[in-house]
C-alpha positions in Angstrom: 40.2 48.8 12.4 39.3 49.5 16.2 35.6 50.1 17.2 33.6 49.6 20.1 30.8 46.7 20.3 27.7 49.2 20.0 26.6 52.3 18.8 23.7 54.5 18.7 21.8 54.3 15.7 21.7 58.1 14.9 25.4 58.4 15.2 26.6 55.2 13.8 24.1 56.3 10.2 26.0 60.0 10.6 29.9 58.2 11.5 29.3 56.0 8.0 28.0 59.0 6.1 24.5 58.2 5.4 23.4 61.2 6.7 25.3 64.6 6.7 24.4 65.7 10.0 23.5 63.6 13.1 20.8 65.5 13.4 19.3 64.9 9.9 19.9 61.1 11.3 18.4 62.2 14.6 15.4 63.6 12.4 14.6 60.6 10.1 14.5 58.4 13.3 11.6 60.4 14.9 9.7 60.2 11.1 10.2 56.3 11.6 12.2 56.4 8.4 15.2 54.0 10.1 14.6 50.5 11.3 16.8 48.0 12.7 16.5 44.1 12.1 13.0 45.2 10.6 11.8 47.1 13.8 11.3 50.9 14.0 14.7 52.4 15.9 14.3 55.2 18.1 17.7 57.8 17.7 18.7 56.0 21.1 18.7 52.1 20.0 22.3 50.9 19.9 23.3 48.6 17.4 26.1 45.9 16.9 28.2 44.0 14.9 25.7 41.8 12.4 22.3 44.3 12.6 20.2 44.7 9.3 19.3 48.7 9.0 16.6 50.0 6.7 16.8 53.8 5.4 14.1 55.5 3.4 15.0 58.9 2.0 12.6 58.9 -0.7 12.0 57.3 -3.2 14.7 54.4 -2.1 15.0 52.2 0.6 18.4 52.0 1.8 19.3 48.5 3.3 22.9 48.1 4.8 24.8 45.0 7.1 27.1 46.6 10.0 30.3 45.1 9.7 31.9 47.3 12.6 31.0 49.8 14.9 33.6 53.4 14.3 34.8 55.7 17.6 34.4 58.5 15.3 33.1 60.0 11.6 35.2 57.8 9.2 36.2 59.6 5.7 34.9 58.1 3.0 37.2 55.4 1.3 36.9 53.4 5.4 33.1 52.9 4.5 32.8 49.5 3.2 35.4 48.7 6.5 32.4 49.7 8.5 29.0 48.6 6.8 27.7 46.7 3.9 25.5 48.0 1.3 22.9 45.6 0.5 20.1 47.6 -1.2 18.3 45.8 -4.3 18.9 47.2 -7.6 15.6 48.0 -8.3 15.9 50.2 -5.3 18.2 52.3 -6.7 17.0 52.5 -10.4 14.4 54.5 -8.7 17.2 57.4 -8.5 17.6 57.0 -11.8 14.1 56.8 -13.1 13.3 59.8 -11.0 16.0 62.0 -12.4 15.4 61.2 -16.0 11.7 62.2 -15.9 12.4 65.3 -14.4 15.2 66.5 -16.5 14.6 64.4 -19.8 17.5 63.6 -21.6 18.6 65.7 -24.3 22.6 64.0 -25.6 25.9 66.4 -25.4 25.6 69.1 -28.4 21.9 68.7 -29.0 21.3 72.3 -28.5 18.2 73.5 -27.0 14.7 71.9 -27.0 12.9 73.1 -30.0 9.4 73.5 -30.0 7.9 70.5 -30.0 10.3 69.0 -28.3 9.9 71.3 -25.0 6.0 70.2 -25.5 6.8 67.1 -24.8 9.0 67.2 -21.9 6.2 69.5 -20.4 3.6 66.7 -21.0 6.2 64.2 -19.0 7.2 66.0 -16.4 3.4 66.9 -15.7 2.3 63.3 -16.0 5.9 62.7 -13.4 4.4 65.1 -10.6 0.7 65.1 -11.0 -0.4 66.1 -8.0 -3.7 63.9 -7.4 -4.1 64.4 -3.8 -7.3 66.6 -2.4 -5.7 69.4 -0.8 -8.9 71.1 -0.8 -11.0 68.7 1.4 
């Protein structure tokens, strides 16, 4: 496991695959969407050995440790050689909460929705994404 002692942020989150492209990473640090030891990061801020990072890519929170800093993008089975996860579970039941509401859950072989049924997951996924902003003021 060689790796140099620092890193810039936007391409240490694209070497450990958090983002796909470095600059999607790039991108969520000029939204202020990545922070480092709980201060907003810039694309340029380096990092080291030890740093706390925050993520948001809605609706979760990412939270990760760096363990090591990689010379290059690392395939996926190196990951956990190279950063810890330490999100909260309750961050990521939010994927999960999120998915079910919009899909609604309907078990292998159940066929299609009938009637009612599709009334229903209407009435959810309305109440899900009910858009109560004023877009007209």
């Amino acid at each position: 496991m060689e790796h140099s002692p620092l890193a810039r942020i936007d391409k240490w989150l694209w070497m450990v695959r958090v983002f796909k492209t470095r600059s999607l990473a790039t991108e969520a640090c000029k939204k202020g969407r990545v922070m480092v030891n709980g201060l907003e990061a810039k694309a340029s801020k380096e990092v080291e050995k030890g740093d706390t990072i925050s993520v948001r890519k809605p609706p979760v929170q990412y939270t990760f440790t760096v363990v090591g800093i990689p010379k290059n993008r690392i395939g996926a089975r190196l990951i956990p050689e190279y950063l810890k996860d330490i999100t909260p579970a309750d961050e990521l039941e939010k994927l999960n909460v999120k998915l079910s509401a919009f899909q609604g859950y309907r078990p292998p072989g159940a066929g299609r929705p009938t009637k009612k049924e599709r009334r229903t997951l209407d009435e959810i996924r309305a109440m899900a994404f009910d858009d109560t902003d004023d877009w007209d003021e």
